[in-house]
N, C-alpha and C positions, 0 to 999 in steps of 0.2 A: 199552290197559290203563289201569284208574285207579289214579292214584296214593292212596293214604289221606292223609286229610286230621287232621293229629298234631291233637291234642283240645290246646286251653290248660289247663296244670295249676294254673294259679292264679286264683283267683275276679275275676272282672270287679268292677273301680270302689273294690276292699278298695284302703285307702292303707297299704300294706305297710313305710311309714316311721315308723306309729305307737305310741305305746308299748302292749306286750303281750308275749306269750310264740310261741312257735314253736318246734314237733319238726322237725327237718330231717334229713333223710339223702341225702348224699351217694357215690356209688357208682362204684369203680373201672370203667372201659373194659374192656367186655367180660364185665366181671364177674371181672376179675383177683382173684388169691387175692395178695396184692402187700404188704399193709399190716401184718399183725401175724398169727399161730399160736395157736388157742388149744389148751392144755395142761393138763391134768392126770387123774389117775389115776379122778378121779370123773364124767370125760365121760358117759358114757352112763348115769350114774342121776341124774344134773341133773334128767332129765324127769320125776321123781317130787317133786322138793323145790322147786316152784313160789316158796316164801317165802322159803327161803336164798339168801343172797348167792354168787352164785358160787365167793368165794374163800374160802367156808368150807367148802366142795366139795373145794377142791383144785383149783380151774379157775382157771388164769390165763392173760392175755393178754400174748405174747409179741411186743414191737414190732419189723418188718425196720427196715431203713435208712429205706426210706419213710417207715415207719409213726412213728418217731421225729421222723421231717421235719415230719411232720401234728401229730401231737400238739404239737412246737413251735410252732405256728403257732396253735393251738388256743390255749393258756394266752398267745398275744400277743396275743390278741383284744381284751381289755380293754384293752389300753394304749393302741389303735390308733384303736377307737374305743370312746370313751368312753361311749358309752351303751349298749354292748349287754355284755352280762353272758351268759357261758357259765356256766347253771347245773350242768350234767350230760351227757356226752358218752362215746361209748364207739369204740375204733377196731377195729374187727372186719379177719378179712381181707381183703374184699373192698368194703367200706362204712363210711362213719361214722355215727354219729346223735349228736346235736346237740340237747341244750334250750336255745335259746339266749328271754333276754328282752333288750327294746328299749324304755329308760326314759331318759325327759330332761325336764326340767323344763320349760315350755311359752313362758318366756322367758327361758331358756338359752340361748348361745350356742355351740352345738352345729351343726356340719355333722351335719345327720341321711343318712343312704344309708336306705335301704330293701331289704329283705331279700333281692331278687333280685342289685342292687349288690353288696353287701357279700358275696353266696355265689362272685359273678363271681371279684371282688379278693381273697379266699381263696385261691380255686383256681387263680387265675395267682400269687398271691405264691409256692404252693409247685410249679406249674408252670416258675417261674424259677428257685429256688433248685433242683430234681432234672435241668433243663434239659432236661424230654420231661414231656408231657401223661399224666398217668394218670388223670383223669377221664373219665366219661360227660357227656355237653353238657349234660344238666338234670340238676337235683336233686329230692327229694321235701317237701314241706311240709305240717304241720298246723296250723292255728292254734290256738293252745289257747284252749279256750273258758270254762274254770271252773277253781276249786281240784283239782277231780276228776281234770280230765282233766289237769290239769296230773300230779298226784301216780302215773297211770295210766302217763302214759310216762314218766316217772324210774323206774317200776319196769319197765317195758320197756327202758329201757339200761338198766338194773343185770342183767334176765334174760339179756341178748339174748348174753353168752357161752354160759352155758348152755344156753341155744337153739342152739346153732352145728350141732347134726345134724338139729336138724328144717329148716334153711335149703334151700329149695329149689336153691341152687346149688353148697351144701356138695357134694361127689363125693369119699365116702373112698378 
């Protein structure tokens, strides 16, 4: 039997340490429902109101133990390292997404990581502090390419509560 051969999900020769923007999502093992609840009484006509914010809905996200974990480690991002900047991020329950940019002056003295690095050291920083792995081994990445697509997925975390029943792993 052949085994399949897993596809590289990220672009050959791209230097992933340089300053730019990046959607990332990262996704519980298994696809656990682990991280946070979302709630409110307007769930299921979210799918008609494309342009409002979720939690003018009445939708909000409700964080477990975990999901408290993560988000702290989220907002310590900048301190940690200094060049990357979480613009926009949302902790769903079974996933994060993440607009994270990576800006440094070009003679700075800055340890730069590169965005594979840095999603690593993430995920063991709060691998260590919950003392058990809740991660899937990769993560997802887009690079952003323009203004556009930049402002395209900021409005993709802002929907992506409201979206929580069209999710293919959602199981009410």
């Amino acid at each position: 039997m052949d085994i399949p051969v897993r596809k590289h999900p990220r672009l050959r020769d791209y230097d992933y340490s340089q300053n730019g923007a990046y959607f990332v999502t990262v996704c519980t093992r298994n696809k656990e429902r682990i991280l946070s609840s979302i709630v409110g009484h307007a769930l299921k006509l979210a799918f008609n109101a494309a342009s409002t914010l979720p939690s003018d809905l009445g939708i909000n996200i409700k964080l477990t133990c975990y999901g408290k974990i993560v988000d702290k480690h989220i907002k310590l991002i900048p301190i940690y390292y200094k060049h990357i900047t979480v613009d926009n991020y949302v902790i769903m329950p079974n996933h994060i997404h993440m607009l994270l940019r990576f800006e440094s002056e070009e003679n700075e003295n800055v340890s730069k990581v590169n965005l594979m690095t840095f999603i690593r050291s993430f995920k063991t920083f709060i691998t260590k502090e919950l003392r058990k792995s809740i991660w899937q081994d990769s993560f997802y990445e887009h690079i952003i390419r323009d203004e556009r697509d930049y402002y395209s997925h900021w409005q993709y975390i802002d929907d992506n509560p409201a979206r929580w029943l069209e999710d293919k792993y959602y199981a009410p």
